[in-house]
C-alpha positions as a printed Julia matrix, in Angstrom:
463×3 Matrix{Float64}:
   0.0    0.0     0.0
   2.67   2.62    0.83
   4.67   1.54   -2.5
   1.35   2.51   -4.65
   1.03   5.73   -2.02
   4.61   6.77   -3.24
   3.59   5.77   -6.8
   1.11   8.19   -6.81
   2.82  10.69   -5.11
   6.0   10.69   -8.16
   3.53  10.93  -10.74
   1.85  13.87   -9.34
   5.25  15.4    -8.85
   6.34  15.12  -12.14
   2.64  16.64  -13.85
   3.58  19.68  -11.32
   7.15  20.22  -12.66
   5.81  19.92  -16.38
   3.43  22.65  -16.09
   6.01  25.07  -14.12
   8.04  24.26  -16.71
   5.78  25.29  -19.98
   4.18  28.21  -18.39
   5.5   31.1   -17.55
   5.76  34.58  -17.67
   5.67  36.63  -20.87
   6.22  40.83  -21.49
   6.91  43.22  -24.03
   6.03  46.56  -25.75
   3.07  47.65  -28.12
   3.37  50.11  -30.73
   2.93  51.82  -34.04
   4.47  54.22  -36.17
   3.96  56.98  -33.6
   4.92  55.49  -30.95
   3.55  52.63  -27.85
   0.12  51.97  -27.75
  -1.75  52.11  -24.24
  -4.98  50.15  -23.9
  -4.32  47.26  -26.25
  -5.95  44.0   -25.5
  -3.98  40.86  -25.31
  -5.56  37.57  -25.07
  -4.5   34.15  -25.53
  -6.07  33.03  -28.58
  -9.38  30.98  -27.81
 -10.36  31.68  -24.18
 -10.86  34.86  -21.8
  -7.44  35.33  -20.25
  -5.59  38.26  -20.95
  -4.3   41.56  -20.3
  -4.01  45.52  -21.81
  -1.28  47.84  -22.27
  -0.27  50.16  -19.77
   0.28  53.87  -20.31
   3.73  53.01  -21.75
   2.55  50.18  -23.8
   3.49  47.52  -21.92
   1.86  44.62  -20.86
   2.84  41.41  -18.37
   0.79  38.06  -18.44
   1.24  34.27  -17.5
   1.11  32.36  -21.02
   2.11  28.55  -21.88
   4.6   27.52  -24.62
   2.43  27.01  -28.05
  -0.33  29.76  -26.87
  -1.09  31.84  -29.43
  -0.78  35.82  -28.45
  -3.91  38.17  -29.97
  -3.06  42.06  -30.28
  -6.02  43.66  -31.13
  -6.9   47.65  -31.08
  -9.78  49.48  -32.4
  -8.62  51.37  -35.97
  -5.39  48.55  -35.67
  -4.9   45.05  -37.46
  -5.04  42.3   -35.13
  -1.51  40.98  -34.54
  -0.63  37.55  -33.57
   2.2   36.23  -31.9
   3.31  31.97  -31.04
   4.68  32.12  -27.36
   8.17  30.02  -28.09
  10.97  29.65  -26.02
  11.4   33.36  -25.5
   9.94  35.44  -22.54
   9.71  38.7   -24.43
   7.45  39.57  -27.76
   7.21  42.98  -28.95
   4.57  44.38  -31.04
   4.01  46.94  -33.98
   0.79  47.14  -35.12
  -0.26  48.44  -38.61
  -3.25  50.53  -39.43
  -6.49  48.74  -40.68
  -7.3   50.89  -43.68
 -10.02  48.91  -44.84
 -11.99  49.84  -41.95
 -10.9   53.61  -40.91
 -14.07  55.35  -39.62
 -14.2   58.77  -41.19
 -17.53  60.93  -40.12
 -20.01  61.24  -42.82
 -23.06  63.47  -43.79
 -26.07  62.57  -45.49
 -26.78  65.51  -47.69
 -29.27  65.28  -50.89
 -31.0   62.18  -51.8
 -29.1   59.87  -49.62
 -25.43  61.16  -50.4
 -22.72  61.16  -47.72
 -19.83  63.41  -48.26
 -16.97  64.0   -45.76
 -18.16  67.8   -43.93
 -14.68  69.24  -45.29
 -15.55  68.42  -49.08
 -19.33  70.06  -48.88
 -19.54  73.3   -50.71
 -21.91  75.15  -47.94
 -21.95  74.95  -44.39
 -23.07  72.0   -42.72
 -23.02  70.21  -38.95
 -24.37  66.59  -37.49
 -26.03  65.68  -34.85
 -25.99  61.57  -34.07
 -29.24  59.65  -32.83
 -27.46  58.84  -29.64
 -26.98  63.01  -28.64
 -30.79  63.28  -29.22
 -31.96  60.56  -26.67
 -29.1   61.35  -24.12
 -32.01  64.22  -22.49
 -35.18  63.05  -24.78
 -37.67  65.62  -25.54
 -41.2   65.14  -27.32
 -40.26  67.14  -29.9
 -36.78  66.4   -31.53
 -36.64  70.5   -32.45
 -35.99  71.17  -29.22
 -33.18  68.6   -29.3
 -31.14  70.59  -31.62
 -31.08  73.35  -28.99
 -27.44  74.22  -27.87
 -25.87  71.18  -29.87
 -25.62  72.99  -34.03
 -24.13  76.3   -34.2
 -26.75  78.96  -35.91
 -29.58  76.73  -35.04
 -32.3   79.23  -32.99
 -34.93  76.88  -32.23
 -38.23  78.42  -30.23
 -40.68  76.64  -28.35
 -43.86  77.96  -28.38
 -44.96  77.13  -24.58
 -44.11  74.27  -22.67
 -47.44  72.48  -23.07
 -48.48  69.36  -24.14
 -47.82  69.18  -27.97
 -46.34  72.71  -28.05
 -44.91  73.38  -31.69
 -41.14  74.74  -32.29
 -40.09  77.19  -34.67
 -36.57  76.59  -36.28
 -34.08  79.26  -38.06
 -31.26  78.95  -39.44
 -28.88  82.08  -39.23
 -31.44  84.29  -38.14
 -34.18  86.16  -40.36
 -33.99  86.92  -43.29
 -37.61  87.57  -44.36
 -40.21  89.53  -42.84
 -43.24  88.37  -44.06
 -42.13  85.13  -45.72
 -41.88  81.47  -43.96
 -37.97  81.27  -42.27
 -38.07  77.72  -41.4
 -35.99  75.54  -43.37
 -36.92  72.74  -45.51
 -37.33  69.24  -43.65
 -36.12  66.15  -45.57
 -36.97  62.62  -43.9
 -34.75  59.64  -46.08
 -34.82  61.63  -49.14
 -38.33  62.71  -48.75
 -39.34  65.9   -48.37
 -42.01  66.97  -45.62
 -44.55  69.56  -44.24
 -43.17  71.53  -41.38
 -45.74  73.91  -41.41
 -47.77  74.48  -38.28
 -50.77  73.48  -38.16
 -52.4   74.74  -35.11
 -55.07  77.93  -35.0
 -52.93  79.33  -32.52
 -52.67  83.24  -32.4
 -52.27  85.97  -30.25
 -55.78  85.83  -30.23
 -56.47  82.49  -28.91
 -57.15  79.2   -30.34
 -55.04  75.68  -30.14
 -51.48  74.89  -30.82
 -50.16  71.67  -32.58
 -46.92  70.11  -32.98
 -45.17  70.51  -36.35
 -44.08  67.88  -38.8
 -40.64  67.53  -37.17
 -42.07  66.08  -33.85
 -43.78  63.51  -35.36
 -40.46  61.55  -35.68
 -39.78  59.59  -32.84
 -36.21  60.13  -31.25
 -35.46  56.11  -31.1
 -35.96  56.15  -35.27
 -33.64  58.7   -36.15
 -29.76  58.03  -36.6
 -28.76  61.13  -37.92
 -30.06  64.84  -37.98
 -27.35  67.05  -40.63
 -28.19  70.89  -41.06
 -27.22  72.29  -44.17
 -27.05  75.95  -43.76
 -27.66  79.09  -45.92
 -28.64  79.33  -49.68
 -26.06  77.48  -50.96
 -28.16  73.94  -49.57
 -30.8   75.36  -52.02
 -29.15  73.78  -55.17
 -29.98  70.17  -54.27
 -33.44  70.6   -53.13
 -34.4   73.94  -55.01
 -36.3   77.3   -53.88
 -38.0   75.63  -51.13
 -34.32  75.14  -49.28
 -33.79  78.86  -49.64
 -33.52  78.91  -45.84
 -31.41  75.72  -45.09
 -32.46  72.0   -45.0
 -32.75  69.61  -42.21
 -31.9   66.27  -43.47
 -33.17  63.37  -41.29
 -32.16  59.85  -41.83
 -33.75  57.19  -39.45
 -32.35  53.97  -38.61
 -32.02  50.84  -41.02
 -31.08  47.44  -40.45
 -27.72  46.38  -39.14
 -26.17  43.05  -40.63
 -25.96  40.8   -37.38
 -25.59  37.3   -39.1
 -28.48  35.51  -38.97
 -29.5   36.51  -35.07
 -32.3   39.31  -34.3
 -31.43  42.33  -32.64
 -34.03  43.46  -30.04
 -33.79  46.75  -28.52
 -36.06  48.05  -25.92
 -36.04  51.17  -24.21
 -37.96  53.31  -21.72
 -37.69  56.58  -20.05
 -40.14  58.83  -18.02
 -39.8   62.29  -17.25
 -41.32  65.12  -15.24
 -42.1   68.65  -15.76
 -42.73  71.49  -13.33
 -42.41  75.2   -14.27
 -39.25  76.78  -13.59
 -40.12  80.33  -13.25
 -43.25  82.35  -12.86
 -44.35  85.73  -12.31
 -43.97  87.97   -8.87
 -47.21  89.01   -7.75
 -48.03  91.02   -4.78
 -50.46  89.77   -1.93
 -51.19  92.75   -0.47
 -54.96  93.63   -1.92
 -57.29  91.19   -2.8
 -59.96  91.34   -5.56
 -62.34  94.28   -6.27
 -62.01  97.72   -7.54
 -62.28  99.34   -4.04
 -59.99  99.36   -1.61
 -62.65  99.45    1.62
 -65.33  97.54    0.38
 -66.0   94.22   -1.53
 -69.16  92.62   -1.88
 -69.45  89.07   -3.87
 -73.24  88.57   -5.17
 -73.21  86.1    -8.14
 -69.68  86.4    -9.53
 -71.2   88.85  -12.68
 -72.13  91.94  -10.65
 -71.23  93.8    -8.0
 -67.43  93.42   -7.05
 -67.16  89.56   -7.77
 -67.4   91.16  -11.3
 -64.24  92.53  -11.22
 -61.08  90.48  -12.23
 -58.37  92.79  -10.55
 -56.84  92.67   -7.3
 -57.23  96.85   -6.4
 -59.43  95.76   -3.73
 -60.16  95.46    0.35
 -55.78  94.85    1.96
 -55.44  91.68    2.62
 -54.23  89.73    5.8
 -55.51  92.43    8.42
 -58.33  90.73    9.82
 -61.26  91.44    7.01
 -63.99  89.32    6.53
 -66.1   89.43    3.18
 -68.69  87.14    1.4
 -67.01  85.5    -1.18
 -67.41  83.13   -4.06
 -67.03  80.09   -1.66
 -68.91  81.45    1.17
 -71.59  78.55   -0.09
 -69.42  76.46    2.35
 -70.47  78.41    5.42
 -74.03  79.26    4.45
 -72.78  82.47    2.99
 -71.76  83.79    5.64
 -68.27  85.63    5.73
 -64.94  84.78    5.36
 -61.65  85.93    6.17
 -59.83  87.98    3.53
 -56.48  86.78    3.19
 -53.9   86.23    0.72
 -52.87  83.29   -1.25
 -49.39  83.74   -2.18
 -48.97  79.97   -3.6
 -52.12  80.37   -5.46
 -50.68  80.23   -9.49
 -47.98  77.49   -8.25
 -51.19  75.3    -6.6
 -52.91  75.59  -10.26
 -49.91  73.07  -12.38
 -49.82  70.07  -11.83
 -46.5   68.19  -11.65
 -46.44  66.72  -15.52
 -44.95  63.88  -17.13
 -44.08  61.81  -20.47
 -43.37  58.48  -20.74
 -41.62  56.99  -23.7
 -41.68  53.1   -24.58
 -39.73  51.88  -28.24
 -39.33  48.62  -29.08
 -37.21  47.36  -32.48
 -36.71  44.01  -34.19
 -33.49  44.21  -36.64
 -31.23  42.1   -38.15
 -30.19  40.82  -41.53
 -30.09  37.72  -44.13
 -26.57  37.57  -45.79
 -28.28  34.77  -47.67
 -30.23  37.01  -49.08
 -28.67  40.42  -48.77
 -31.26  41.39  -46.68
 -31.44  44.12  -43.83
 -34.44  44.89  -41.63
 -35.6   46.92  -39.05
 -39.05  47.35  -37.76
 -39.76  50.31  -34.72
 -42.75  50.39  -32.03
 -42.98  53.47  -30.11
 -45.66  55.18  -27.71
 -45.34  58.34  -26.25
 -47.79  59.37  -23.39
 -47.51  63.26  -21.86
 -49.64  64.8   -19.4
 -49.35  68.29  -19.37
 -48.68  70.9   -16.19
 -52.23  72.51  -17.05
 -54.87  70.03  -15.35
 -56.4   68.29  -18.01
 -54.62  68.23  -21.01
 -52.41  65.4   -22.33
 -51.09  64.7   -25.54
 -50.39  60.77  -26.98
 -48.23  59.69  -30.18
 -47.68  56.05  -31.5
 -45.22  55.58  -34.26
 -44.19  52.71  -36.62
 -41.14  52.38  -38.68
 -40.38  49.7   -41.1
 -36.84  50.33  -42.81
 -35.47  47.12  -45.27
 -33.17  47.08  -48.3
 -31.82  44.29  -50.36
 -28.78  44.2   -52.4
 -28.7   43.61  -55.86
 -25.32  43.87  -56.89
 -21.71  45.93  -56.49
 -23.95  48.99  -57.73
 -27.77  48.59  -56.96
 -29.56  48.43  -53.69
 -33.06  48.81  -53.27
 -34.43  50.24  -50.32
 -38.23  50.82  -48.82
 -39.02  52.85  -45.79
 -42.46  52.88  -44.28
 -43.05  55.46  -41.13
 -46.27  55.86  -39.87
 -47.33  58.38  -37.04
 -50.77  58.98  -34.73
 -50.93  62.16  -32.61
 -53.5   62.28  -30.65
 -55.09  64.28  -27.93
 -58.71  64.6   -25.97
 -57.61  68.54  -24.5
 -54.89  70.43  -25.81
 -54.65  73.73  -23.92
 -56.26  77.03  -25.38
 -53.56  79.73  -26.17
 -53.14  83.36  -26.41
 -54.8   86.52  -24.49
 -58.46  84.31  -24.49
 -60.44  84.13  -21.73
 -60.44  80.26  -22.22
 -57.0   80.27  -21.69
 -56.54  78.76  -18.08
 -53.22  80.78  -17.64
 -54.67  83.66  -19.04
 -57.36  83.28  -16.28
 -55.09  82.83  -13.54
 -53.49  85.12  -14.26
 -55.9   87.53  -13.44
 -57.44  85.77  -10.76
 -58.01  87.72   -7.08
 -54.96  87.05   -4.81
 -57.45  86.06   -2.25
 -58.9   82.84   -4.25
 -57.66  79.43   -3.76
 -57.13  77.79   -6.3
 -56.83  73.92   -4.1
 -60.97  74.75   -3.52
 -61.58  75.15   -7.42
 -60.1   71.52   -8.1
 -63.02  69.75   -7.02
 -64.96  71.32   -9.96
 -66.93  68.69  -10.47
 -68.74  68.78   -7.12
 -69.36  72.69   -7.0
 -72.35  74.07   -7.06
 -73.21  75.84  -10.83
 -73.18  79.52  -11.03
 -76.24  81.65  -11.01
 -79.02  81.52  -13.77
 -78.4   84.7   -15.7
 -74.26  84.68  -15.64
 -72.25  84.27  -18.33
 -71.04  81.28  -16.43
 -75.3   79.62  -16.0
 -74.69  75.55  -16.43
 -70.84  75.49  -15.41
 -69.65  74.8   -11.58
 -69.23  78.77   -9.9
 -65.99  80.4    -9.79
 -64.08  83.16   -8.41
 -65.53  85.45  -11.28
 -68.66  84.08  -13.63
 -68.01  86.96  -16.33
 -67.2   84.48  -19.11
């Protein structure tokens, strides 16, 4: 038994001094022509171990006789080196021209040209910059990121349109906004809204319909110049927008999914005083029906405020209208928003058939906003179908589909109208809480022969 025990024992032994003997420690130096290379990988050809370059282009591992050595760096060919009988390997890597990234624009009908060969002036904006802070409308993206972009957002509503310039103005009664080109395709920009200074609703232009998870470009061509690929109607620059297409994976699917929610509060609003409250008279206010008397009157040049008053008022209902105190409500316009949000949900299929020469890529997005103004929300869904076959060396058919539905059951009204809620608020009596008014749907109506008769009462039953 002990003879087998030592047996044993000598074979063990001698597997141990093999392996100490054909592995072991291997160093040298990566570089190019310029000079060593930090952040190289090296990995033993076939399995995970490895190492990278140091700051000085050096590296240190633990390698076996016959291992293969793999060099590989982005922009370098992969180098290869048999671990031999030497401890040391050093490394010059050669550039891979075949697959040098050089940045590219898309400019008319599909073109890319390098930025430095275009004849006018011209920036890019990836798909990646616009999702990094997403915003319902992809105008507003372009904010701060293209030089001589001025982009305007009309309020910050649900569905609120954008205007876009390019280099300022340059007519004053003609359209400024620059031509919008989507794949090739041109399309309507235009507002559509009845908006005005007047009243009436806004509506998103034909830029926001795009949904920031298609697109994987945006390239502004600037100033008159652009005008000679797309004509007169690029007079004031073009905005070229090409959305995403089908990457060649093999035969595998690529599934992306991604979500986001945000939430909107406003950042500023207007100082107002609380020192009067509503009425035209500063020692007397009397609330009959919200039409006459000083309940008719929308300004605050009434009775002070916070000095121990007590008046009827519109909500003395509560108390069998009897009196109330008079007192100020300084949070009263920050009560009325509500805090808003938008959620956005995309989901894509792509892939590819090298069988076939076949790329594909199919988009699902939903976008769902409710706005700071109680009551108003704004919805878009959006489908993108992008696929292309090749042909041959010089012919390559390809067929977009994009399809968009806005939607919305209360848009806000706009302008100096008295159905403008922040138009209304605005106004409003410094004494009037706005927290009571929520509950709208349980008030009682306003008095038969106001211009308010049907509707739950208010502060002021004018309009």
């Amino acid at each position: 038994m002990k003879t087998k025990f030592n047996g044993i024992l000598t074979l063990l032994l001698a597997f141990t001094v093999h392996f100490a003997f054909a592995q072991k420690t291997v160093s040298g130096t990566v570089s190019d022509e310029t000079g060593p290379l930090p952040g190289v990988s090296v990995l033993i050809k076939g399995t995970t171990t490895g190492t990278e370059t140091d700051f000085d282009g050096k590296y240190t591992m633990t390698a076996n006789e016959g291992d293969i050595l793999q060099f590989s760096y982005i922009g370098m060919e992969t180098a290869r080196k048999t671990v031999g009988t030497s401890n040391t390997y050093d490394v010059v890597m050669a550039v891979d021209a075949a697959n040098v990234l050089d940045e590219v624009i898309v400019t008319g009908f599909g073109r890319k040209v390098e930025p430095k060969t275009a004849t006018y002036a011209v920036q890019r904006i990836g798909g990646d910059d616009l999702n990094k802070a997403k915003e319902t409308n992809v105008a507003n993206a372009l904010a701060g990121k293209i030089a001589g972009v001025q982009v305007t957002a009309s309020s910050g509503s649900v569905g609120a349109s954008s205007r876009i310039v390019l280099r300022g103005v340059t007519s004053l009664t003609g359209n400024n906004q620059p031509l919008l080109v989507v794949d090739g395709v041109p399309v309507n920009n235009s507002n559509i809204g009845t908006a005005s200074n007047g009243g009436g609703t806004d509506a998103p232009t034909g830029l926001s319909d795009i949904s920031p998870d298609d697109i994987e470009s945006i390239s502004v061509l600037k100033g008159p110049a652009a005008s000679a690929l797309y004509g007169v109607r690029a007079s004031n620059g073009v905005i070229v927008v090409k959305t995403k297409s089908g990457k060649k994976r093999g035969d595998k699917l690529g599934i992306s999914v991604n979500s986001s929610i945000t939430f909107e509060s406003p950042l500023l609003l207007p100082d107002f005083q609380n020192s009067y409250g509503q009425g035209a008279s500063n020692d007397f206010f009397e609330w009959i029906d919200g039409q006459n008397g000083s309940g008719g009157v929308d300004e605050s040049w009434g009775p002070p405020l916070d000095v121990g008053l007590e008046f009827v008022q519109w909500n003395s209902y509560t108390v069998d209208g009897a009196p109330l105190p008079w007192v100020s409500q300084p949070d009263n316009i920050k009560d009325f928003f509500d805090t808003g949000h938008t959620i956005n949900n995309n989901f894509s299929f792509n892939g590819a058939s090298d069988e076939n020469d076949i790329t594909y890529r199919l988009s699902l997005g939903h976008m769902d906003q409710k706005g700071m103004v109680p009551f108003t929300e704004f919805g878009r869904i959006t489908t993108s179908l992008n696929t292309s076959k090749v042909f041959g060396e010089k012919l390559t058919a390809q067929v977009g589909v994009n399809y968009t539905n806005s939607y919305s059951d209360n848009m806000p009204v706009v302008g100096y109208d008295n159905e403008n809620p922040v138009q209304q608020m605005y106004w409003s009596g410094r004494n009037v809480d706005f927290n009571a008014l929520r509950d709208w749907r349980n008030l009682p109506l306003a008095a038969v022969g106001t211009a308010a008769e049907g509707t739950p009462i208010n502060w002021n039953t004018v309009f």
